[in-house]
C-alpha positions in Angstrom: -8.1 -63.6 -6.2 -11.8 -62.4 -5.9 -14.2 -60.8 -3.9 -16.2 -61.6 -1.1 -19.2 -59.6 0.6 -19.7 -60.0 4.3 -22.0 -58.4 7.1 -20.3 -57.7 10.3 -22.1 -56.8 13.6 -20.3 -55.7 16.3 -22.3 -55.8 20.5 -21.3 -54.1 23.6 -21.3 -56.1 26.8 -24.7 -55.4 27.5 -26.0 -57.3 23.7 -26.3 -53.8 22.3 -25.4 -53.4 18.8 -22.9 -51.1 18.3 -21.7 -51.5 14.9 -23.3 -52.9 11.8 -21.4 -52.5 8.3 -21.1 -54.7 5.3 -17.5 -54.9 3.8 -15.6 -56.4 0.4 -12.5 -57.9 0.5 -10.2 -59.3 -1.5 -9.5 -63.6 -1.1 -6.8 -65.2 -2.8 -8.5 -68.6 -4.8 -7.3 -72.3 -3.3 -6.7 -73.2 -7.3 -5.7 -70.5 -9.3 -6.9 -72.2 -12.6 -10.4 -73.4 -11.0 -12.9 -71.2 -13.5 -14.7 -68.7 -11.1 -18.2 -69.0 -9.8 -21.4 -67.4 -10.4 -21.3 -63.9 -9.4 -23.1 -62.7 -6.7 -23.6 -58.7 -6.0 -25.7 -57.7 -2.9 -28.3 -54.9 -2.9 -27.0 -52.4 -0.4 -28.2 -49.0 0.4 -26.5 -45.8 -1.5 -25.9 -44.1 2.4 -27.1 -45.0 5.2 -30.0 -42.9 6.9 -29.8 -40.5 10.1 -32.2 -42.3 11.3 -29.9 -45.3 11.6 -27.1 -43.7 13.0 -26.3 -44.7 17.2 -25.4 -41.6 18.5 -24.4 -42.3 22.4 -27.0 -41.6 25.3 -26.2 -38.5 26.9 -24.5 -36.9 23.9 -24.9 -33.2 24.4 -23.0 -30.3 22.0 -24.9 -27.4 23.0 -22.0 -25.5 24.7 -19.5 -26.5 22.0 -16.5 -24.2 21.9 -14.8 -23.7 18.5 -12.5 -21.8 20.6 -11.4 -25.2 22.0 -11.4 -26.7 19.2 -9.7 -23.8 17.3 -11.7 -24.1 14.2 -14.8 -21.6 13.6 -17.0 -23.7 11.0 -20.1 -25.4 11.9 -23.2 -27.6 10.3 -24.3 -24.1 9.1 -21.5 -22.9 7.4 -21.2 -25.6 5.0 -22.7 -26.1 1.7 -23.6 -29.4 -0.7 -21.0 -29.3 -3.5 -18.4 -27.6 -1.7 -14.6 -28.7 -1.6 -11.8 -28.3 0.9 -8.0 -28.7 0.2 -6.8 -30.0 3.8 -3.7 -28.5 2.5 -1.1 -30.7 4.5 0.9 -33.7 3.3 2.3 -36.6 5.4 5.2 -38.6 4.5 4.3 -42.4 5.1 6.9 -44.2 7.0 7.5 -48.1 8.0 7.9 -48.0 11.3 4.4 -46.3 12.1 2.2 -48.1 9.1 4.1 -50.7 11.1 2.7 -49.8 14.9 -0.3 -49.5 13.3 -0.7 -53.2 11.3 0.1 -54.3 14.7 -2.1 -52.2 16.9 -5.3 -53.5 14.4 -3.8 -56.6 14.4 -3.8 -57.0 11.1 -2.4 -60.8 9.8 -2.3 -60.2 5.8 1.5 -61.0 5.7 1.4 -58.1 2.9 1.8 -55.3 5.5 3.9 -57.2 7.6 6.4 -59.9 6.3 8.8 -58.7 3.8 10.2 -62.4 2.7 6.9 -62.8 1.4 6.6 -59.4 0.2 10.0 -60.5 -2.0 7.6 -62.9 -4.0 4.9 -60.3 -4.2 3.8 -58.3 -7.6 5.3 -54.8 -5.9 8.4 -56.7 -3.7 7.7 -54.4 -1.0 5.3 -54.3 1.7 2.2 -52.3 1.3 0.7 -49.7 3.8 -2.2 -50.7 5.6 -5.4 -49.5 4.3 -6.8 -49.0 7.8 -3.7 -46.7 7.7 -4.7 -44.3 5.3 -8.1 -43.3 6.5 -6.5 -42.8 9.6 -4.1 -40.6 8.0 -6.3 -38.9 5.9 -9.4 -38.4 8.4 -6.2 -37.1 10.8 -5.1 -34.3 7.4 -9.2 -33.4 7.2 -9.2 -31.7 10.6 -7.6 -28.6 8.4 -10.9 -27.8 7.0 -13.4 -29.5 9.2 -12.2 -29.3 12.8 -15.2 -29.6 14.3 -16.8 -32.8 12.6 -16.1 -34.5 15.8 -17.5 -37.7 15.2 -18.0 -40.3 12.3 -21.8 -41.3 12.0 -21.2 -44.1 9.3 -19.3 -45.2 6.4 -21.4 -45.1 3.4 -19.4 -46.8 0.8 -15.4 -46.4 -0.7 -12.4 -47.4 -2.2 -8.6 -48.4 -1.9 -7.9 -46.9 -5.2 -4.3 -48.0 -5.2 -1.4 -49.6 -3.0 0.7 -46.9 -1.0 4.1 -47.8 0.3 6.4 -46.4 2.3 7.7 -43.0 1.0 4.8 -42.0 -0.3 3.5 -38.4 1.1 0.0 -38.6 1.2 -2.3 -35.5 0.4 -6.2 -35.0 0.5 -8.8 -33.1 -0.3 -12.7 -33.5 0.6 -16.4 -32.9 -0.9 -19.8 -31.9 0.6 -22.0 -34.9 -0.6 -25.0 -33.9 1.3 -26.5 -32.0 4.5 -29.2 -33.7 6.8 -30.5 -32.5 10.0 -30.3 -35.7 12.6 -33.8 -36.4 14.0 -34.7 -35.0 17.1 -31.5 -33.1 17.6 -31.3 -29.1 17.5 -27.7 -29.2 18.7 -25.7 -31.1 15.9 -26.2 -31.9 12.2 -24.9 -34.5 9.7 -22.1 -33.9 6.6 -22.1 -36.4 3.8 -18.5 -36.3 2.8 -16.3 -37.7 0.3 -12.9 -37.5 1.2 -10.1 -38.4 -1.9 -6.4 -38.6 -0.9 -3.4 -38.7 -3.6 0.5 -39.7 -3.6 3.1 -37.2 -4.3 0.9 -34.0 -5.5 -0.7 -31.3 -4.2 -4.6 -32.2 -3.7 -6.9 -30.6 -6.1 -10.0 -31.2 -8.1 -8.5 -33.1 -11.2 -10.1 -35.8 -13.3 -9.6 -38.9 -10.2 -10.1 -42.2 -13.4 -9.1 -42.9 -16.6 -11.0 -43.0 -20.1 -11.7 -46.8 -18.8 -13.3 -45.7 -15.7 -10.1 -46.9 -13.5 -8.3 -44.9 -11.3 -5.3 -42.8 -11.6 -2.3 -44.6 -10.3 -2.0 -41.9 -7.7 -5.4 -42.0 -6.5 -5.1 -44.1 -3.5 -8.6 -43.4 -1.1 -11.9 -42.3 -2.7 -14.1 -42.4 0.7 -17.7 -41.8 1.6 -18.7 -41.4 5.0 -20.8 -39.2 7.5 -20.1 -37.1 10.0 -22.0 -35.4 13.3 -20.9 -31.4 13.8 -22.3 -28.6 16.0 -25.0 -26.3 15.1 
């Protein structure tokens, strides 16, 4: 296998762009023994900028209720460096990574086709990726209830395969705090969130003395979020 880089842009009906990311993935080779080609890296920005972010026309937060949203913390009671233990686990099940391969429509025969998992390093089918973040971004509303909406993805990992069985934990870091230009109602949270297999989440050492991951570090994930003021 190797890895290619590619630039997605994603337009609304009206030509609007909407979304604009840049992704790696994983491609198996057509000849296995064909020696690999000059590599290629991309320069891509470290996060992306509030400036940048498309935050939807009419978007008002002034008369947010955390009593609706039954959590009390806002932009301003945050701080950069801080962690939260989202405390929860969740058990991983097939059928539901399997409602969800379908639901993205997902065509890696990995997550989907268990005869061809058989042949497979693991012989199992993994979880979907997509799966986790959804999972974990679902287990970091115990801690930050009110970050109601995700800005941009600034950069991240799949650490390691999850399967089935697997309960998932997770645990998340203040990377940075930015005010979001012209806007007196909501703020911006730089966040790393880091899920684990089968232990409590906690701030432990997340790689090796190589620099690789633990084997149950499965998500190290940077991203930015929009919260009241």
């Amino acid at each position: 296998t190797g890895v290619v880089y590619v630039n997605s842009v994603g337009r609304n009906q009206r030509g609007e762009m909407v979304l604009d990311y840049n992704r790696w993935v994983m491609v198996r080779k057509r000849d296995e023994s064909a020696p690999a080609p000059e590599t290629v890296l991309p320069e891509l920005p470290g996060v992306v900028a509030p400036e940048a972010f498309q935050i939807p026309v009419g978007l008002d937060v002034s008369g947010y209720s955390t009593e609706l949203s039954g959590s009390p913390h806002r932009w301003d009671d945050y701080y950069v460096g801080e962690k939260i233990d989202h405390v929860d686990g969740m058990t991983l099940e097939e059928a539901e990574h399997q409602i969800a391969t379908r639901l993205y429509q997902n065509t890696a025969k990995v997550h989907f086709d268990q005869v061809a998992a058989n042949g497979g390093r693991f012989g199992k089918r993994l979880i979907y990726g997509g799966h986790i973040i959804s999972l974990c971004r679902a287990l970091s509303f115990n801690g930050l209830g009110n970050a109601f909406r995700i800005a941009a993805i600034n950069a991240g990992a799949h650490a390691n395969p999850a399967f089935a069985g697997d309960t998932i934990f997770a645990w998340s870091e203040v990377l940075g705090k930015f005010e979001v230009p012209g806007r007196r109602d909501l703020g911006a949270l730089r966040l790393r969130l880091v899920a684990v297999r089968d232990r409590q989440a906690s701030d432990f050492p997340l790689k090796d003395a190589d620099g690789k991951y633990q084997s149950d570090v499965l998500l190290d994930f940077d991203y930015t979020v929009l919260i009241a003021r």
